[in-house]
C-alpha positions in Angstrom: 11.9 -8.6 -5.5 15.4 -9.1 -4.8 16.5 -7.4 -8.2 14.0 -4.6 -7.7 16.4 -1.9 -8.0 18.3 -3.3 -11.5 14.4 -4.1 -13.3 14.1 -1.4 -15.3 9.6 -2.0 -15.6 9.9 -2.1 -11.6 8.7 1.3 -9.8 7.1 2.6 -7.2 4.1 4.6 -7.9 2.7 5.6 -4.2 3.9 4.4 -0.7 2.4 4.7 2.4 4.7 5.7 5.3 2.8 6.7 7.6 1.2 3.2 7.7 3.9 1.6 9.7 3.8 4.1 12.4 0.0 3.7 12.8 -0.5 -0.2 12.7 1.4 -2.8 13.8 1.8 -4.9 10.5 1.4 -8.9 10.9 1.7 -9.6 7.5 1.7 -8.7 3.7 -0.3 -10.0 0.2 0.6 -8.6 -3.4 -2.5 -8.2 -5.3 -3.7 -7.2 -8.9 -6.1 -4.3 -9.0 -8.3 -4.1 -11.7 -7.8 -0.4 -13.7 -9.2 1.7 -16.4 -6.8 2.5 -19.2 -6.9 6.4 -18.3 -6.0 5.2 -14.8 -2.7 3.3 -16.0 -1.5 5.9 -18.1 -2.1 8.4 -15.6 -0.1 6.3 -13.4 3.1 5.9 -15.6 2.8 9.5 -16.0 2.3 11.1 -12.4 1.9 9.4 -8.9 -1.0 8.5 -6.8 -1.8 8.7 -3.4 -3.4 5.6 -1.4 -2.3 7.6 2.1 -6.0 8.0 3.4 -7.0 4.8 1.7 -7.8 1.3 3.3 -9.2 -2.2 1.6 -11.7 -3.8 2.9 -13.8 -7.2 2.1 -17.6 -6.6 0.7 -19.6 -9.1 -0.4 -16.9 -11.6 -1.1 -14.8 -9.2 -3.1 -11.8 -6.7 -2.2 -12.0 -3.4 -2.9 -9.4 -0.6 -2.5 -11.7 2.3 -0.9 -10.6 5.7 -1.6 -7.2 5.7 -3.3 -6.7 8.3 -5.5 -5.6 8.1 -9.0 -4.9 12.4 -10.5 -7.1 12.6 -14.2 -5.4 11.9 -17.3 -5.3 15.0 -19.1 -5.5 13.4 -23.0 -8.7 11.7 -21.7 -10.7 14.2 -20.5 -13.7 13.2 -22.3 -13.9 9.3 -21.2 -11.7 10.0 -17.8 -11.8 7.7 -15.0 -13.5 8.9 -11.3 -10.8 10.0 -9.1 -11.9 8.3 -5.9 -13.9 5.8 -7.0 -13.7 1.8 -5.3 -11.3 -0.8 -7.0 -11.4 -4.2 -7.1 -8.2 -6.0 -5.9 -7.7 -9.2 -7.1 -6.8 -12.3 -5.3 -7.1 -15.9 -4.5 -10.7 -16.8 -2.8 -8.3 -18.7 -0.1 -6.6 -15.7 0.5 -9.9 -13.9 0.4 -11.3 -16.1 3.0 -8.2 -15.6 4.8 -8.6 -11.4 4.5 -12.4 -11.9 5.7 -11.6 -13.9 8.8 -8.7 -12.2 9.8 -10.6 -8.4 9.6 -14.1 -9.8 11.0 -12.5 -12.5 14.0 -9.2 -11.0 14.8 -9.9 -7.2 14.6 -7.4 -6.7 11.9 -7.5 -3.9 9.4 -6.2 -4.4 5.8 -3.9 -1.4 5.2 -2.5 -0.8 1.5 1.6 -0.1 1.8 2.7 -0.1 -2.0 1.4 0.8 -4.9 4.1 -0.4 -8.2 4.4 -1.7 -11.2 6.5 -5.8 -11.3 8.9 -6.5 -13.5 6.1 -7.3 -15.9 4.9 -3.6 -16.1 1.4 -4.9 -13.9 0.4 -2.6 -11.7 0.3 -4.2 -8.1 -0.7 -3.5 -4.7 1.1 -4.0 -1.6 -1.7 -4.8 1.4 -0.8 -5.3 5.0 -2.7 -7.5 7.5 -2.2 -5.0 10.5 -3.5 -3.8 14.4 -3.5 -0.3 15.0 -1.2 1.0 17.4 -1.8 2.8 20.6 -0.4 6.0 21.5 2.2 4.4 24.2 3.1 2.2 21.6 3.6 4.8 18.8 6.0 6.6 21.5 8.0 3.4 22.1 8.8 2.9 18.2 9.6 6.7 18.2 11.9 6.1 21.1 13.4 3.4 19.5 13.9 4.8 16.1 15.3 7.7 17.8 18.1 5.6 19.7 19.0 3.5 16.7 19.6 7.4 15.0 22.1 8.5 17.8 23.7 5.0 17.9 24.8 5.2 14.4 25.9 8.7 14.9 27.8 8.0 17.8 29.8 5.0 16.3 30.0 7.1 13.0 32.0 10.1 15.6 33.8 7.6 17.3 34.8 4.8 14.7 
């Protein structure tokens, strides 16, 4: 990921933002997610939103619940469902991993990035996260805030 910016297949197709504000991420997995043609071409054409979506682990599988991929307009006759469930793909260690952490630990699996690699796959971005309470919420705020009017301070005065 280091040459991200100079790999002309890499590109970000949706981002959540508002996911680090909510959850206290632990930690990160890339993962494949398994697509119907209409739904690739759609993304190479126009964005999607995985905002209100979340993975979770069901019956041994991962599925991406609720992420929205917009119709693709040259194939309105054998479209894809907008909202429908995804499977994600990944190791059965890491799968084991996913289950134990969400059912033990009281994680959350919380998708982050949706791009293509350098290989033109599309990939997902899932974080192993704890949801945040509102004190704590206020205290990143707080310090996002500070770090602001730090740099502008020593921009003024430097």
């Amino acid at each position: 990921m280091a040459n991200a910016k100079s790999d002309p297949n890499y590109k970000v197709i949706a981002e959540n933002r508002r996911a680090r504000y909510d959850y206290a991420i632990e930690d990160d997995l890339e993962c494949g997610i398994m697509l119907q043609g209409s739904e690739v071409k759609s993304l190479r054409e126009n964005g999607a939103n995985i905002a209100e979506s979340y993975a979770s682990v069901e019956e041994g599988e991962l599925w991406l619940i609720n992420g929205y991929v917009p119709p693709f307009e040259q194939a309105r006759t054998w479209g894809h469902e907008e909202r429908r469930k995804r499977k994600l793909l990944v190791s059965r260690k890491e799968m084991a991993r996913l289950w134990s952490d969400t059912q033990r630990k009281g994680y959350t699996l919380v998708p982050l990035v949706l791009y293509f690699n350098h290989k033109g796959l599309v990939k997902l971005k899932i974080g192993i996260a704890k949801g945040k309470k509102t004190q704590d919420k206020r205290e990143t705020e707080a310090k996002r805030d500070w770090q602001r009017q730090k740099a502008r301070l020593l921009k003024d005065h430097g």
